[in-house]
Structure formats: C-alpha cells, structure tokens
N, C-alpha and C positions, 0 to 999 in steps of 0.2 A: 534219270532224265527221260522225259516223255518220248515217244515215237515221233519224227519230223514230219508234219505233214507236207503232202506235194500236193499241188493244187493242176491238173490237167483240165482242156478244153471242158472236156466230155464228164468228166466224174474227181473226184477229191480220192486220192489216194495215198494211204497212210505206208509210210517207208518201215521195213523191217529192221532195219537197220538200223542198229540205235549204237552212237558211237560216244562213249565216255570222256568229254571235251571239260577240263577245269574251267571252273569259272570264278569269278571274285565273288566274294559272297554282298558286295554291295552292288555291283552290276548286277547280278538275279535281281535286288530289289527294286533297281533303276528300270530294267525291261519287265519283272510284273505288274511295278507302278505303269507303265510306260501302256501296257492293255488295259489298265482299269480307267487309266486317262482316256484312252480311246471308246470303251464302253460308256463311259459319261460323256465324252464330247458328239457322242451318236444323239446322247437323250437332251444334251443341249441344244444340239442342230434338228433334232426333230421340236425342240421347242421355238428356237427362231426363225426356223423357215418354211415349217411344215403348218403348225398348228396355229389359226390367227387372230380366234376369240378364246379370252378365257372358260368362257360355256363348254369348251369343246374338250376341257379336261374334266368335265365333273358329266357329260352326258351317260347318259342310264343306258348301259346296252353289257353284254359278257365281260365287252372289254374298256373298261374306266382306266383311261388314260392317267391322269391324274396319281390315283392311287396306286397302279403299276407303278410308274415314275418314282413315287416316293417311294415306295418297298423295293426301289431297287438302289437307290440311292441310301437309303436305311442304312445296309450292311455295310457299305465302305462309313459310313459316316459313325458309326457303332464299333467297327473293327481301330480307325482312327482315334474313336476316344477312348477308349480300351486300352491301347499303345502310351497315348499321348499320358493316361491317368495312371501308369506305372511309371514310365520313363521322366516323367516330371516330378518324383519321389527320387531319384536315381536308382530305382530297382535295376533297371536293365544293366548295369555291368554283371550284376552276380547273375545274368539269364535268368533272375526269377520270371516264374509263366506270366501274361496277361490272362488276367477272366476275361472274359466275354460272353454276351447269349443275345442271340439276334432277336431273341424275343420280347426284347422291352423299347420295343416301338412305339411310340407319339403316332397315332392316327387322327386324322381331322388338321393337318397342318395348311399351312396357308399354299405349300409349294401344291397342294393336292388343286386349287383352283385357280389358282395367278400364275400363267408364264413366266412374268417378270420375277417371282418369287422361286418358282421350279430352277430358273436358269441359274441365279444366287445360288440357292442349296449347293446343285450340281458343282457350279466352280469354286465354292468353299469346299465340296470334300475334294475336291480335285487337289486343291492348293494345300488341303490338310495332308492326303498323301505324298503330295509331293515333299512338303517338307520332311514328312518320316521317312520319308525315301531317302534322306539326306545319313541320317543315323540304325534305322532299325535293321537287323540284322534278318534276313533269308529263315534262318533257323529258331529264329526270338521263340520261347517256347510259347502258345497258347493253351489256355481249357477253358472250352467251349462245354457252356450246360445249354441241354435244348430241351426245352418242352414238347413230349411227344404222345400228348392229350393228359391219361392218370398217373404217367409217368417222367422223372427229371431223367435224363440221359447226358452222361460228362464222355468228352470226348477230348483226347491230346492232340494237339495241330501245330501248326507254326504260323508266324506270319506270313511267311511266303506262300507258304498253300494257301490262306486266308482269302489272300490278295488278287 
C-alpha cells in the first residue's frame, strides 16, 4: 500500500506511516476506477466549460489540446479493450494475463478536433471502466509490450496498477 498523502495549508506531506489495512479486492478496483473517473471527468469539464471553439483544440502552439486529450484518454481506452477482449472469451477465471501495448494508437481521430466528440470518447471510456469495475479483479494479470524506439520491452503489471 502506497504512503497516505496529507495535504497541509503550506506544503503536501507524505505520511511515513504506512499501515497494512485489508481491502476487498473489488473495492481497490471500485476506488482506482473511482480516480480514473475523476481524471476523465477534469478533461470532460475542461471540454464543456473551458474550451468553446472547436479551433481551440487543434491550435498550433507546444501545447495541442486536442491531441493531449486523446493520448490520454488512449490508455484507459486501450487498457479497457485489452480486459474486455480477454474476459469476453472467459479467460479471466483461469487469471490468464491481458496483452496490452499503448502503442497502437489511432491518431487523427475526430475527438482530436470536436468537443462534442472529445466529451463522447471521454464518457465511453469512463462507462467502459466502470463496467470492468464491476467484475475485473485488482490483481488480473497484465503484459504490457512497449516500444522503446529499436527495441520491444514486455513488462508484468496488473490491472490495478494499470488503472
């Protein structure tokens, strides 16, 4: 279990104290869905109430709105069909792992210029988590292959850490 953070006036301070508390193993997946929901509902509400031409997601500057957006919505949406494309075979009773590899992204998608399309994506992967939240287990095994230029690199995860 990670270090609690404590959040003061002045400064963020991380507790030394780390107290070994059981947990259900589907509540973990209920509160890590439960932040990924809130990380998407930031880039929902930065689309509904922040941002109020579609132009403003494709503008040419370091930071392309747009494109962030979707590369970050990517991973949950890639992690989710990864799940969903085992567990829809009935692999997950025997814990066989999910593949996964974040690196087979669709770039140039519609969510990258249309709010009204950004804000869809975001609350389909929202609704896809949530539904795996329903069944997938904290420990579901993953392997994750990553492209890391002239070389593939496989790495063992779980869904929980994923998430």
């Amino acid at each position: 279990m990670a270090p609690t953070a404590i959040t003061h006036p002045e400064s963020a301070v991380v507790s030394s104290k780390v107290t070994q508390v059981p947990q259900d193993r589907s509540t973990v997946v209920e509160q890590l869905t439960d932040v990924a929901r809130h990380v998407m509902g930031q880039a929902i509400d930065l689309l509904e109430n922040t941002l109020t031409d579609d132009k403003q997601l494709t503008y040419q500057s370091k930071y392309i709105p747009g494109k962030h957006l979707r590369h970050a919505r990517d991973h949950y949406a890639l992690l989710s069909k990864a799940v969903l494309d085992i567990t829809s075979t009935g692999a997950s009773n025997s814990q066989a792992p999910v593949t996964l590899s974040y690196d087979a992204r669709i770039r140039d998608t519609p969510m990258e210029t249309s709010i009204t399309a950004g804000i869809q994506a975001f609350r389909e992967a929202v609704q896809q988590l949530d539904d795996i939240a329903k069944y997938a287990p904290e420990d579901l095994p993953v392997v994750l292959t990553a492209d890391t230029g002239p070389h593939q690199q496989t790495l063992n995860t779980t869904y929980g850490r994923e998430v």
